[in-house]
Structures are given as C-alpha cells and as structure tokens.
C-alpha positions in Angstrom: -27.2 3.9 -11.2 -28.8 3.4 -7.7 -26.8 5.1 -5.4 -29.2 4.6 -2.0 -26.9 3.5 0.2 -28.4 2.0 3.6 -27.1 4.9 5.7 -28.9 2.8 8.8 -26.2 -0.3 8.4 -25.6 -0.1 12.1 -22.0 -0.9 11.9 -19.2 -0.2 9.5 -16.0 -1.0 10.9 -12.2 -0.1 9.1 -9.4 -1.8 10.9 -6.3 0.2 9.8 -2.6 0.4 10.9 0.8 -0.5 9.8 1.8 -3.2 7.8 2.3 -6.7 9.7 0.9 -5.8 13.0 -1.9 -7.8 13.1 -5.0 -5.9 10.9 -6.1 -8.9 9.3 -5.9 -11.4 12.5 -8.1 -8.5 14.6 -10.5 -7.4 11.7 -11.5 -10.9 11.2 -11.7 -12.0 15.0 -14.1 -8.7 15.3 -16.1 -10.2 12.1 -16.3 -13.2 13.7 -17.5 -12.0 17.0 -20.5 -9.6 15.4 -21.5 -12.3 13.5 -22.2 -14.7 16.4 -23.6 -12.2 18.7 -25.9 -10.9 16.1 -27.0 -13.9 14.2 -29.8 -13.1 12.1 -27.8 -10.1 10.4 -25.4 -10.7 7.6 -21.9 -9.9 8.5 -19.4 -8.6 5.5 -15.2 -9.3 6.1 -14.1 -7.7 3.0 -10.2 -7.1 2.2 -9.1 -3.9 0.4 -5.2 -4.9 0.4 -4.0 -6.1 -2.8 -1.9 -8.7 -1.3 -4.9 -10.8 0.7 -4.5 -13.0 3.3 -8.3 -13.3 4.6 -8.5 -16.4 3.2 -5.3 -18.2 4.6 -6.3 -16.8 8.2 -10.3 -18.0 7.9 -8.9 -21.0 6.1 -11.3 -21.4 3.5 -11.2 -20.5 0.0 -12.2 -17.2 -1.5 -12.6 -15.9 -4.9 -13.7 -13.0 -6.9 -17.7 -12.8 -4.7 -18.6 -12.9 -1.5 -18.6 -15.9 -0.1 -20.1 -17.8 3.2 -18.2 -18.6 6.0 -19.1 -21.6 8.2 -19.4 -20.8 11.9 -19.7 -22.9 14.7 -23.4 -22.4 15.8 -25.3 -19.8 14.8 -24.3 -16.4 12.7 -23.6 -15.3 9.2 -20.7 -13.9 8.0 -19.0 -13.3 4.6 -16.0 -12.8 3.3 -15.0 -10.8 0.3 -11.1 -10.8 -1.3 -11.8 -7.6 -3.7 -10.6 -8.3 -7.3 -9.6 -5.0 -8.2 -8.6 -5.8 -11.5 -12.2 -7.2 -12.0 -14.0 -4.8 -9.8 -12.3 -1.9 -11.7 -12.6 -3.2 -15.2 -16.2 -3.5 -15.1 -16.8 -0.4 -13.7 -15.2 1.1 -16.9 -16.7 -1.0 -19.3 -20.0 0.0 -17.7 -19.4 3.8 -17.8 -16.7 3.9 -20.9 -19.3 5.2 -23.2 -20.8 8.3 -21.3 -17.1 9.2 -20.3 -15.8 9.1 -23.9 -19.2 11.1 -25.0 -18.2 13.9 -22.6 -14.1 14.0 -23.5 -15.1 13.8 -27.5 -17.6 16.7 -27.0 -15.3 18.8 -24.9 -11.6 18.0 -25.5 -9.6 18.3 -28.8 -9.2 14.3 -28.6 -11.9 12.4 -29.7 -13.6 9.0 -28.7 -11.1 7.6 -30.8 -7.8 8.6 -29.5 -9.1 8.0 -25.8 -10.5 4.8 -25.8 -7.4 3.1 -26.6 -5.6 4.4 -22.5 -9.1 3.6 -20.9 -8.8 -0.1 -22.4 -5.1 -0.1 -21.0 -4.5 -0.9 -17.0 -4.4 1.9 -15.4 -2.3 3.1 -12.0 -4.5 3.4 -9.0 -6.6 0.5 -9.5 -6.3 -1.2 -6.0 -7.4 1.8 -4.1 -10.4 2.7 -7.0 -11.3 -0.9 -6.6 -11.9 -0.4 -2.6 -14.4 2.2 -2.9 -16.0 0.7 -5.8 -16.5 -2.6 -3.5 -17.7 -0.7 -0.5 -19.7 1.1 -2.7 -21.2 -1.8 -4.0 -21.3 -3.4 -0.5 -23.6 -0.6 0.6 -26.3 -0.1 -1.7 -26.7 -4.1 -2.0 -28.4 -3.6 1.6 -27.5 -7.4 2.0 -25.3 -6.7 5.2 -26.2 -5.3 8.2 -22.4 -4.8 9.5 -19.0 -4.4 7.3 -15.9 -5.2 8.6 -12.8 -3.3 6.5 -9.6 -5.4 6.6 -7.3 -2.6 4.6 -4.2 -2.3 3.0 -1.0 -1.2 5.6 -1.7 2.8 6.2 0.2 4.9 3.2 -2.3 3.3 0.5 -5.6 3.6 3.3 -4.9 7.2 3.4 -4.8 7.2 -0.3 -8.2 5.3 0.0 -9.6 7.8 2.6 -8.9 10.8 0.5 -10.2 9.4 -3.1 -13.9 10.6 -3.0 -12.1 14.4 -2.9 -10.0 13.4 -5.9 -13.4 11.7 -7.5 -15.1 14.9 -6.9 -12.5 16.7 -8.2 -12.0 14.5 -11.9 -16.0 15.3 -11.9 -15.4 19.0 -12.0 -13.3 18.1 -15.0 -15.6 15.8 -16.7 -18.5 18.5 -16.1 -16.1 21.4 -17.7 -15.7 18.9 -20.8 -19.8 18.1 -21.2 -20.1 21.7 -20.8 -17.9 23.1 -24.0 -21.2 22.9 -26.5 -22.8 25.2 -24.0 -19.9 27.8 -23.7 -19.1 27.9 -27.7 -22.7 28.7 -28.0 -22.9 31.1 -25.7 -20.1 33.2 -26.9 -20.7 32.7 -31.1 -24.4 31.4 -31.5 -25.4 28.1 -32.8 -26.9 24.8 -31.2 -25.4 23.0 -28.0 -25.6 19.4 -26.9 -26.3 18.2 -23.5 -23.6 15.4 -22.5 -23.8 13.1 -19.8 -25.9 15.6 -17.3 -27.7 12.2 -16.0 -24.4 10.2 -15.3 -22.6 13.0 -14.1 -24.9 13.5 -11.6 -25.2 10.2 -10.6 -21.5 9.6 -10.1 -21.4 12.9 -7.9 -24.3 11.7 -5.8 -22.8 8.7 -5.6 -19.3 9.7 -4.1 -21.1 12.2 -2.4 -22.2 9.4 -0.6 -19.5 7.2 -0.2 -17.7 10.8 1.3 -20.4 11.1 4.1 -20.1 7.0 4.4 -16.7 7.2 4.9 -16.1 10.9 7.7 -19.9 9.9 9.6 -20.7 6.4 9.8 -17.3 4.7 10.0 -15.9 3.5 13.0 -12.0 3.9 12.6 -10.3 1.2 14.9 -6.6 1.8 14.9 -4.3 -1.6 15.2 -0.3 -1.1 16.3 2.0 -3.3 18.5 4.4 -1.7 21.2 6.9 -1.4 18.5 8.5 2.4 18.3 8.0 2.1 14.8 4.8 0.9 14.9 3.8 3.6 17.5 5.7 6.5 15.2 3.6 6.0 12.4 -0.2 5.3 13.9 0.9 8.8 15.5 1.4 10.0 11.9 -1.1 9.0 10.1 -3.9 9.3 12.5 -2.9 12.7 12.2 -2.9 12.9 8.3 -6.3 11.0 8.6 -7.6 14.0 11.4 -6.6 16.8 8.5 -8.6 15.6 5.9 -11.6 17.4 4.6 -13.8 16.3 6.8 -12.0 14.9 9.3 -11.6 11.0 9.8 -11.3 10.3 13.7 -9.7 6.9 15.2 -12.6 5.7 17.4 -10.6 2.7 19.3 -7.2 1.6 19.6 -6.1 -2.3 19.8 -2.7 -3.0 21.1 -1.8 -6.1 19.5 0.9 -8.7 20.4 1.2 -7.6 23.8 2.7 -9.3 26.8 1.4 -8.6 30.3 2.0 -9.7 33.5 5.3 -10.3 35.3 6.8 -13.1 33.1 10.4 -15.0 34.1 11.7 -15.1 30.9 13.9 -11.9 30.0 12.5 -11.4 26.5 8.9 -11.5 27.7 10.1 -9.2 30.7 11.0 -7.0 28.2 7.6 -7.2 26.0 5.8 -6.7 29.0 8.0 -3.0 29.6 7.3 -2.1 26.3 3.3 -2.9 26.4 3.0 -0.8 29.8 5.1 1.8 27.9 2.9 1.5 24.7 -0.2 1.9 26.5 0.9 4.9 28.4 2.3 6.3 25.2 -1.4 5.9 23.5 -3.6 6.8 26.1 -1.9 10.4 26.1 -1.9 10.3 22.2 -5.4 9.0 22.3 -7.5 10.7 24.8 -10.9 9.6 25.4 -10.4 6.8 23.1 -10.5 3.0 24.0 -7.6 1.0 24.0 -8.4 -2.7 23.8 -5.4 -4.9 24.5 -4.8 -8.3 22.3 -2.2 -10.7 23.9 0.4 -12.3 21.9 0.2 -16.2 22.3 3.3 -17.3 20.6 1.6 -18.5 17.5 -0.7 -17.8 14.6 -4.3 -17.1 14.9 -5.8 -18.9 12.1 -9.8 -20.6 11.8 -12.8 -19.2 12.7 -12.9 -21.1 16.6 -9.5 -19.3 17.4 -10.2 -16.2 16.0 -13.4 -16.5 17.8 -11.7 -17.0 21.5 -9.2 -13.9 20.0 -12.0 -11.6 19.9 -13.7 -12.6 23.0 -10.5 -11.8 24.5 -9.8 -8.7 22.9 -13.5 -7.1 22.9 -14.3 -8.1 26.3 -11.5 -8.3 28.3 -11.4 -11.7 29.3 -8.6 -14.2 29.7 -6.7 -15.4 26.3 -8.0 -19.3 26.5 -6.1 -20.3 23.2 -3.8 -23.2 23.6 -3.0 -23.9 19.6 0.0 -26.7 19.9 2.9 -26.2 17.8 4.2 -27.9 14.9 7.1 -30.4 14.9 9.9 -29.7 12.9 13.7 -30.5 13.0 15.8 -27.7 13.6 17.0 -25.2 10.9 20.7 -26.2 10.4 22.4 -22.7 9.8 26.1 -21.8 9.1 27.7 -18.1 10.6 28.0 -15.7 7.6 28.8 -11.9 6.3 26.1 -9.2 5.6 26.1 -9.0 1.9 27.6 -6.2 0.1 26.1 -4.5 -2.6 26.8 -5.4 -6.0 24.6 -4.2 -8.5 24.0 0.0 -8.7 20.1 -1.2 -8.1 18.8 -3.0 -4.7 15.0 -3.5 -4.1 14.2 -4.6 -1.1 10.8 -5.7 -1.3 8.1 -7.7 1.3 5.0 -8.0 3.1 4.1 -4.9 5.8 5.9 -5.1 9.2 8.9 -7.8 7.9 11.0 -5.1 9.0 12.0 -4.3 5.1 13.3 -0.6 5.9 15.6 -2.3 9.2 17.4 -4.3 5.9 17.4 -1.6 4.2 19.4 0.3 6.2 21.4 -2.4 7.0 22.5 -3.5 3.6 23.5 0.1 2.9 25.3 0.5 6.4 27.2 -2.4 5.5 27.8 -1.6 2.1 29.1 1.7 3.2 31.7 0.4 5.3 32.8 -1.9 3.5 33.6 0.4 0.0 34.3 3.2 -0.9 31.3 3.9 -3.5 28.8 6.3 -2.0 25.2 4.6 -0.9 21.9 5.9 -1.0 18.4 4.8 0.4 15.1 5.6 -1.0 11.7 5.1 0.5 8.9 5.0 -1.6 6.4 3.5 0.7 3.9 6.4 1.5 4.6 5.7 5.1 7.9 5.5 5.4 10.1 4.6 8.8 13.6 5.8 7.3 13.5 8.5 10.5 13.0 6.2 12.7 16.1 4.2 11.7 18.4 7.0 11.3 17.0 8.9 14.5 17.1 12.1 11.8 14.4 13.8 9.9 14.6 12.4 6.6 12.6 14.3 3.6 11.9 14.0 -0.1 15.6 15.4 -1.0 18.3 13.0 -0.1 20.3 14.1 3.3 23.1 12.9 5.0 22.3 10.1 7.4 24.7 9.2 10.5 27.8 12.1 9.8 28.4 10.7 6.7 28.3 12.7 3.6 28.2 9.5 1.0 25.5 7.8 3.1 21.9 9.7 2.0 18.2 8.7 2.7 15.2 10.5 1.4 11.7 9.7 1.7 9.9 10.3 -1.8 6.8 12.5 -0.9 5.0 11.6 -4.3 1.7 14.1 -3.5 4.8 17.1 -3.3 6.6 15.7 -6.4 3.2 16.1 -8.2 2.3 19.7 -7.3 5.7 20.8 -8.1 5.4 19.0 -11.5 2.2 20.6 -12.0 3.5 23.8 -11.0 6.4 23.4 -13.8 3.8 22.4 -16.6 1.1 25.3 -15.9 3.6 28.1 -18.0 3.9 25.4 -20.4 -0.1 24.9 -21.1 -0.6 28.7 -21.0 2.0 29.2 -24.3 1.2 26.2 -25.8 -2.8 27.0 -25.5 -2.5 30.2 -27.4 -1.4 29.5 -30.4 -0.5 31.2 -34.2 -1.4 28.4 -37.6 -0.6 29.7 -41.1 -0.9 33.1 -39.6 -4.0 33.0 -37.7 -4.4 33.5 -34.1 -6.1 30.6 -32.2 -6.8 31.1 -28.2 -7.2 27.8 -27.0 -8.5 29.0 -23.9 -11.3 26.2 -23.0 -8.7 23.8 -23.6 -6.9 25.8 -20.8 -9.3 26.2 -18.8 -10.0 21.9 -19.3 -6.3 20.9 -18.5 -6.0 23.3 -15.4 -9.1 21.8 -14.0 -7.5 18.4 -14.4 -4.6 19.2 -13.2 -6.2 20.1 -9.8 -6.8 16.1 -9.3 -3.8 14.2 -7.6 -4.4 10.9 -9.3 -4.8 7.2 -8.1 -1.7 5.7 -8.5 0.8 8.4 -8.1 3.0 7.0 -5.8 3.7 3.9 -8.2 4.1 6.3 -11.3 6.2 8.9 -9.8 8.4 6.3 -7.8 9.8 4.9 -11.3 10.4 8.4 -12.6 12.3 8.5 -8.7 14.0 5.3 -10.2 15.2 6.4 -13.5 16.6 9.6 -11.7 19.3 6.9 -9.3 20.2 4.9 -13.0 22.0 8.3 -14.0 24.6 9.0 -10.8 27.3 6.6 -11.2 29.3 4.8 -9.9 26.4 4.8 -6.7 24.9 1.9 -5.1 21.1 3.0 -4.8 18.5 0.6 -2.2 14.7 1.2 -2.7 12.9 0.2 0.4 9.5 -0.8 -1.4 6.1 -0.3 -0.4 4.1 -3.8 1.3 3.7 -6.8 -1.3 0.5 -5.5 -3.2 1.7 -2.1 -3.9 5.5 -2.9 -4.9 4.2 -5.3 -7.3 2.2 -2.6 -8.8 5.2 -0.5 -9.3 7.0 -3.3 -10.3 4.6 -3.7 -13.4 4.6 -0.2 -14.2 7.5 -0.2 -16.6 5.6 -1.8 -19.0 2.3 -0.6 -18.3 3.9 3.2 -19.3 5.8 1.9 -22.2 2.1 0.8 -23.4 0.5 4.1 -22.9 3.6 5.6 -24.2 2.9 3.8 -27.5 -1.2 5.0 -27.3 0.1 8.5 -26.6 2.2 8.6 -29.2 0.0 7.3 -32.1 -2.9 9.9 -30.3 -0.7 12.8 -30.4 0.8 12.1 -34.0 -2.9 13.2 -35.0 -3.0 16.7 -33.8 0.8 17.6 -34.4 -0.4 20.8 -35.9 -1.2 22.1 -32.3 2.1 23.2 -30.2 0.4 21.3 -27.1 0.3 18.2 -29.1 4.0 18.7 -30.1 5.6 19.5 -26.9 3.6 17.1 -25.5 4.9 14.3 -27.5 8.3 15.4 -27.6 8.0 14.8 -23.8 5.8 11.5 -24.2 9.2 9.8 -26.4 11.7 11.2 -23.7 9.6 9.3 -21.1 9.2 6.3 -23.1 12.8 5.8 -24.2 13.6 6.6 -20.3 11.4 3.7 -19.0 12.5 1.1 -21.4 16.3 1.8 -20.4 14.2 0.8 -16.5 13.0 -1.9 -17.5 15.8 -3.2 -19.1 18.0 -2.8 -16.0 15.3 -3.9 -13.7 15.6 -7.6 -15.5 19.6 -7.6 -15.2 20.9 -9.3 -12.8 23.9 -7.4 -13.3 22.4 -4.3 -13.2 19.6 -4.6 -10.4 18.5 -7.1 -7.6 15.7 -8.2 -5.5 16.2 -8.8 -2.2 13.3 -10.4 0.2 12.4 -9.8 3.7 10.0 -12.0 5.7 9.2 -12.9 9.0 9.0 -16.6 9.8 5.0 -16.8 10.5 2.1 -19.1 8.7 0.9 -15.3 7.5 3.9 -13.5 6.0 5.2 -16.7 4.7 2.3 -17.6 2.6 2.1 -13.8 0.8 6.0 -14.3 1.0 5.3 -17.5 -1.6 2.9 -15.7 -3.9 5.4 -12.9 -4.0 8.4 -14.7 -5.2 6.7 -16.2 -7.9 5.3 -13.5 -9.5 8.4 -11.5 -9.1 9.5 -14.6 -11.1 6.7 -14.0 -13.4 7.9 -10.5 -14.3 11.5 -11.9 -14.9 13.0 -10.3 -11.6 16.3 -11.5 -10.9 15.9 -12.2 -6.9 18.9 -13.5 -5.2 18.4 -13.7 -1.4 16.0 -13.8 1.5 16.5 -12.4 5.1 14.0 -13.4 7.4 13.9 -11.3 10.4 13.6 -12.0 14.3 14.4 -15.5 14.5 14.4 -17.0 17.9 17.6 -18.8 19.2 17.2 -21.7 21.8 19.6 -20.2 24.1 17.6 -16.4 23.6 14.0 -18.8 25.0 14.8 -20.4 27.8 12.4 -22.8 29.3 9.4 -19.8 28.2 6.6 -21.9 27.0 5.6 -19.1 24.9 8.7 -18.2 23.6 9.4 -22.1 22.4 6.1 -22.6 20.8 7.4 -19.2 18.6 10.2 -20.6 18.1 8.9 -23.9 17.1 6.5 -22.0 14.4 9.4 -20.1 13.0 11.5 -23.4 12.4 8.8 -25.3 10.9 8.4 -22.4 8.3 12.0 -21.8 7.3 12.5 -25.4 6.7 9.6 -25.3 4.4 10.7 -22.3 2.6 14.0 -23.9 2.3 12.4 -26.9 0.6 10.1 -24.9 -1.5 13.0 -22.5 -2.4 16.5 -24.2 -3.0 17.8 -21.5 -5.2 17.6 -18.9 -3.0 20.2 -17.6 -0.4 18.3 -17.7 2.5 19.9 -15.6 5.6 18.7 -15.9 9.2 18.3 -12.3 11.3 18.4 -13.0 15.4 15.5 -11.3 16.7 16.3 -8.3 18.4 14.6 -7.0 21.7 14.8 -3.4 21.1 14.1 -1.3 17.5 17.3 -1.0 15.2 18.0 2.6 15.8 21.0 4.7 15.1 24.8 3.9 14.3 25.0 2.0 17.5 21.9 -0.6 16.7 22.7 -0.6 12.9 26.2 -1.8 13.6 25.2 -4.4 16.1 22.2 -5.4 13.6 24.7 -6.1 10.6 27.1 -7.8 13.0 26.0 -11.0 12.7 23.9 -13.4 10.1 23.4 -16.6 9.5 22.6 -18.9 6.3 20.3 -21.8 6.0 21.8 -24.7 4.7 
C-alpha cells in the first residue's frame, strides 16, 4: 500500500456548512476560479455528499472517475462524484483477506463466520467512502489543488472525526493479530505473526490522512443570514474546534446576501439581516475572513456563471451575472388546510436547507390542535434545528415543547445513545467471558480484553443504526402520532434501507452464533440478535403501510433541490415507501414582489419548477408554503406558518 501522500499539494480546500445554503454552488465557483488562475496545475472538485448535485450545477455528466471539465480558455479542472458503494467495496475486497487472517487468529469466530457480514453492506459507507477518495486523491499526486464539496455538517463532522475511530478499530485489529503472541507467552508453544505489514500500513496511512485533514486543510465555512443557518455554523464549528487535534474554520462565505438599499420590502429586509449576519460572524469569527456572495434571484449553474460567481465572491468585485429567467405559465393553486396526521408514523424527509424541521413542527403543531392524541417530534439529523423552532433547549429525551405536556421534541444524540449502550453491555461481557463447561472453569479473558477494545470505537454509521432502534421505540406508545424529521437526502435514504440491511446481518449473526452456542457470550448474544431481528421486521413492515406510516416531502422550488428532490422520490418508490404529499417551501407571491426585478426573476424560476414537478408527479399532493421573511420561531410564528397553504392543481 503506498501511503506517500504529496503533503506539498499547495491547496486543499473543504467547503462545509448546512444543508441547502449554497456549498456546492461556492465549492465549485472556487474550483473553477483556481483552475483558471492556475492553468498548468490539475484542479480536483470532488463531492463527498451522498446525494450529488456537482454534476447538475457544472452541467456535464459525471460518473464513478474523475472526469475533465471543459473550461473556457485555459485551466484544468476535474470533477469527481465519489461512488461510495464502489469506492468502499473495493477497498474491502482488497484488504478482506489480511482482516479475516487477523480476526480468525485472534477471535473465537473464524474466517468463516466473518466473511459472510464483510460481504454484506455495511452502515457508514458514505463517510468511509470520503476518506478513502481523498485518500486516494492524495497519494495519486495528479492534482495540485482539491476542492471538498461535503455532505451538510452532522455527517462532515462524522467525516472529520473517522481517522480517530480508524485508529481506534486498529488497536482492535492489532489486539486480535497479537493473541498467538500472548498464549505463547503465558503457556509456551509457537506463535504466528498476523498482518504486522498491513497493520502498519493502514496506521501510517490514517496517520496521514489525520495530519492531512487538522494541518493542511483549509476549512471555508458557507451559511446564509438565516438564524438557523447562523445557530448551527456556530455549533459545529465549535464541535469541529474540540476535536483531537483541532479543525479551525479559516474563511467564512455569506451566501445569498442582499446588500445595498433596495426599494422592495423583502429585499429591505434581506439586506437587515445580511448587515446583521455579518456583524453576528465577525464577533463569532475573529480574525477570520468573511467573503460575501450576493444572491441574484436565480440558479448558478455552468462553468461561465460559476466563473463570474467566484470572481465576485473571491475578489470582491461587482456580481455581473444577468442569467434570464425561464417562461412559464403560472402555478394555478387552490386555498387549503394543513394536513393532519393520520398514520402513528410521519417522515418527513428532503434535501438540506428545504426547511424539513420548519414542517416538521408544523405538521405536529397542527396536528396537536386539531386532536386530542398526544404528538411527538424526533430529530435524527446529527445537526438538528428542533431548538431553534421551539425557542427551547431540546435534548436526546423527549421534553415538553411550547407549555404543552402532549407536545414533545427530542433530538437523538446517537454518539450518547452509544456510550450508554456500551456502558449497559460491559457487565454483560465480564460474566459472560468467565465462564464454567461440563465443570471446568474457562477465563475468557483475551476475548475480554478483544471486545472492550472494540467497544472503545464509535462506529461509521451510527446515527442510521441507532435512529431505527429510536424508531421501533415510537411503534410501541399508542395511540401517539410520532414525526421523524430526517437527516438530508443521502443520509435518510441510508436509514431508510437499513431495515433490511439489519434483518440480513441478523440472519448472518444468527447462523454464526448457532456455532458456538456452548459459550454463554454466544447465547446471550443471540438471544439478543432474534429480539432485534423480530423488532426490525415489525419496522419494516410498518414503514411500507400506508396505514401505518407516511412520507412526507419538502423542497424548495430551485433547478438544485428539485433535481435531488426527483431522484429522491423515485427511489423512495424503489423501496416501496408509501409517499403521499409534497410541501414546497418559500414560494413567492406576485403581490409579496412588487416590481423587484430580482424578486420576479425568483419568482419566475420557482413557477417554472412547480409546474414541472406537477407534470412529472400527478399523483402526489402537492402544497404551496408562502415564503416567509423572518425564521418560523415559537408559538406565535408556528401558528401563523400553519395558517395558511395552498394546493397545486
């Protein structure tokens, strides 16, 4: 394995931020740029969010490899949609054999019962993918800059903090290749030497990618003027800061901001909230730059545009885009009621930034008031807003939101749900590794010692796995009507797939356990594997009936979110999701624009792309949301918010 990585790349960038405020459009315009001004060095644009969109905003088509993108003039840039199911697959198949040599050597299992889960999909893959591609980005030495376009901020932190947990799994694998050596040591006899090359290697090698990441990154932070969006760079570039090393945000771009002293009253009102913004991040941010990105009323998509983006972003000048909109009738709509809650299972699912935890709240609120059958919400995004909305602190156990005791929120905190599992199961390895058969003591206490090393690793994935177990817990309270607000596209249709994916492993578990059921470990632990098993098939069941559970979409009415809105449906339809209804959120009326040229060539975008969703998607009820000025906040903004809807017809 060559793990030289060309520490003297003179640029590697990671645009990071929340989901929908503009990563993609600002990573790409900053590709662009570097690739012009530096045109005899190899640029690399690669995505690490699971739910791409590189290659509807460069509008060319990408697949599995890097691939060239045509500038005008001079400069050579690359784009890269990571595969992770690819990316991720190969890496195992390339390394199965050395892993399953150290775990037979130095586990009770052998080859035999392992191989089975490592030929399974396993959780985690998205963010594993990521480092595996910049891995293999950096020791190709083919690029002189990379450009990180990465998934909305819960699963980047995730990303940030997986060459600890690497580190960590090679502490266990190291324990297992080193059992020969103990046995020997303490009763004689012979000892093998397993996998001391490619254990090696691998540290070295995320070793590197650790030093990559906390020394030669350049973190640029992306957020809007949005409280929400504010509230949570605040938050995670904080989580980011306590890492070990630290990861430091070393710019700031204010996207979508209005400047100036506009007539119109809603671009008045952008303008107050950008001065505010700014003011707000320069105390936040000290000694950091804050580049500013104007909002020009419609998409950014091509490599000229993006090209006149970033030469206004990055150096300050004026925004020369003038991108006509496109003509469309207008969206005949119809007043209607907020939708009430009918099935004891609402997801509410959608691409970062749609404003899926606003509906959230507001199909519970509504819900609420309009029965009598007690409502809770559930966030399971790792960077959840749920405070924001309820102006409350909201925490992993469910709490009364807005003086009502039948109205909860709770925020699952999956890395605190794991160390308190691990916690519970500790007692239970100690008994179960000390042991009496036919009489005669066994002390299991490598085996011990092997499980509480692993058990020190916080895996990839965790937030999908423990969010159905989060799941199956709601299926058991009653008569209660239960909303999940989901994590962004990619990561909700991993959980969404998990179900099945654990019934499989169940299945493996099962037949591997059935071997050494003369063990208490292996007992208990299969006794436990069934529970789980019979658990999650109940999930899945109710997760495919419509009477049981629905799938509610959010989107906002740009070229962007509405082409990963698309691809989401269908494959939601693909794994037999019953999904009813639509909202899509901030839609401009022509009496809230004026005569603001801005503001109409908005509005023009966002009626050309409900009238194609509408074509594309007849089945669906598709419900209008009036764009608000200000965040949905409190009892006050969440009864205004449901107090009106509308329905395309």
């Amino acid at each position: 394995m060559s793990t030289g990585y060309n520490r003297r790349v003179p640029e590697l960038a990671f645009f990071v931020g929340k989901g929908g405020v503009g990563k993609t459009t600002v990573s790409a315009a900053y590709a662009v740029r570097r690739a012009v001004e530096n045109p005899s060095q190899r640029v690399l644009l690669m995505s690490t969010d699971p739910a791409h969109s590189l290659a509807d905003i460069l509008e060319v088509r990408l697949d599995e490899e890097a691939k060239p993108v045509r500038l005008r003039g001079r400069g050579k840039l690359y784009a890269w949609q990571v595969n992770r199911e690819k990316l991720f697959r190969d890496f195992l198949d390339r390394y199965k054999e050395e892993i399953l040599a150290i775990i037979d050597a130095g586990a009770i299992f052998s080859r035999e019962d392992i191989a089975p889960l490592l030929d399974s999909t396993l959780p985690g893959m998205a963010e594993v993918s990521a480092l595996l591609a910049l891995h293999d980005a950096l020791i190709s030495r083919k690029y002189a800059r990379i450009v990180v376009d990465t998934a909305p901020f819960g699963h980047t932190l995730r990303l940030f903090q997986l060459p600890e947990h690497f580190l960590r799994f090679l502490n266990f694998l190291e324990l297992a290749a080193s059992r020969d050596r103990v046995l020997a040591a303490h009763f004689g006899g012979p000892s093998r030497r397993v996998g001391d090359e490619f254990l090696s290697d691998w540290r070295q090698m995320f070793k590197g990618i650790q030093e990559v990441l906390t020394e030669n990154a350049k973190v640029f932070l992306v957020t809007t003027s949005e409280k929400f969006s504010l509230n949570e760079s605040v938050r995670s570039s904080a989580r980011l800061a306590s890492f070990s090393p630290p990861v430091r945000i070393a710019a700031v771009v204010l996207n979508r901001a209005v400047t100036g002293s506009p007539r119109c009253r809603m671009c008045q009102e952008k303008a107050q909230a950008t001065r505010a913004a700014r003011s707000f991040l320069e105390k936040q941010f000290r000694g950091v730059h804050i580049y500013l990105g104007k909002d020009p009323g419609s998409p950014i998509l091509g490599v000229g545009n993006l090209r006149l983006f970033a030469e206004h972003v990055f150096s300050g000048g004026p925004l020369k885009l003038d991108i006509p909109a496109p003509k469309s009738p207008q969206v005949r709509l119809k007043s209607a009621r907020w939708p009430v809650l009918e099935t004891p299972l609402s997801l509410v699912v959608g691409k970062g930034g749609v404003g899926k935890t606003t509906v959230s709240a507001g199909l519970g609120f509504n819900t609420r008031s309009k029965v009598k059958a007690p409502v809770e919400i559930c966030s399971v995004d790792p960077a959840p807003s749920l405070d924001d909305v309820f102006q409350k602190e909201i925490g992993d156990r469910a709490e009364p939101v807005l003086g009502d005791r039948e109205f909860r929120a709770s925020e699952m905190d999956s890395e605190a749900l794991f160390k308190q599992w691990v916690t519970e199961i500790r007692s239970s390895i100690e008994e179960a590794t000390t042991a009496e058969i036919s009489g005669v003591h066994i002390d299991l206490s490598f085996e011990r010692q092997l499980l509480s090393e692993l058990l020190e690793i916080v895996p990839p994935g965790v937030d999908e796995v423990l969010a159905i177990f989060r799941i199956l817990g709601f299926l058991s309270r009653g008569s209660k009507r239960v909303v999940i607000d989901m994590a962004p596209t990619g990561h909700a249709l991993e959980l969404l797939r998990m179900p099945e994916r654990i019934l499989g492993w169940t299945r493996t578990l099962l037949k591997t356990l059935a071997a050494h059921r003369t063990l208490a470990l292996a007992r208990d632990a299969g006794v436990k594997v069934a529970e789980v098993g019979q658990q999650v098939r109940q999930l899945a069941g109710v997760l495919k009936n419509p009477r049981r559970a629905r799938t509610h979409t959010v989107m906002l009415a740009e070229p962007l979110p509405d082409r990963e809105t698309e691809r989401l449906i269908k494959d939601l339809g693909k794994l037999h999701l019953p999904t009813k209804s639509m909202f899509i959120n901030r839609i401009l009326f022509a009496e809230d624009v004026g005569k603001c040229r801005r503001c109409r060539r908005a509005m023009k975008w966002q009626q050309a792309t409900v009238n194609t969703f509408k074509r594309r998607f007849p089945q669906l009820d598709i419900y209008v949301v009036r764009n608000f000025p200000k965040e949905i906040t409190g009892r006050a903004g969440l009864r205004a918010f449901t107090g009106e809807l509308w329905q395309v017809t």
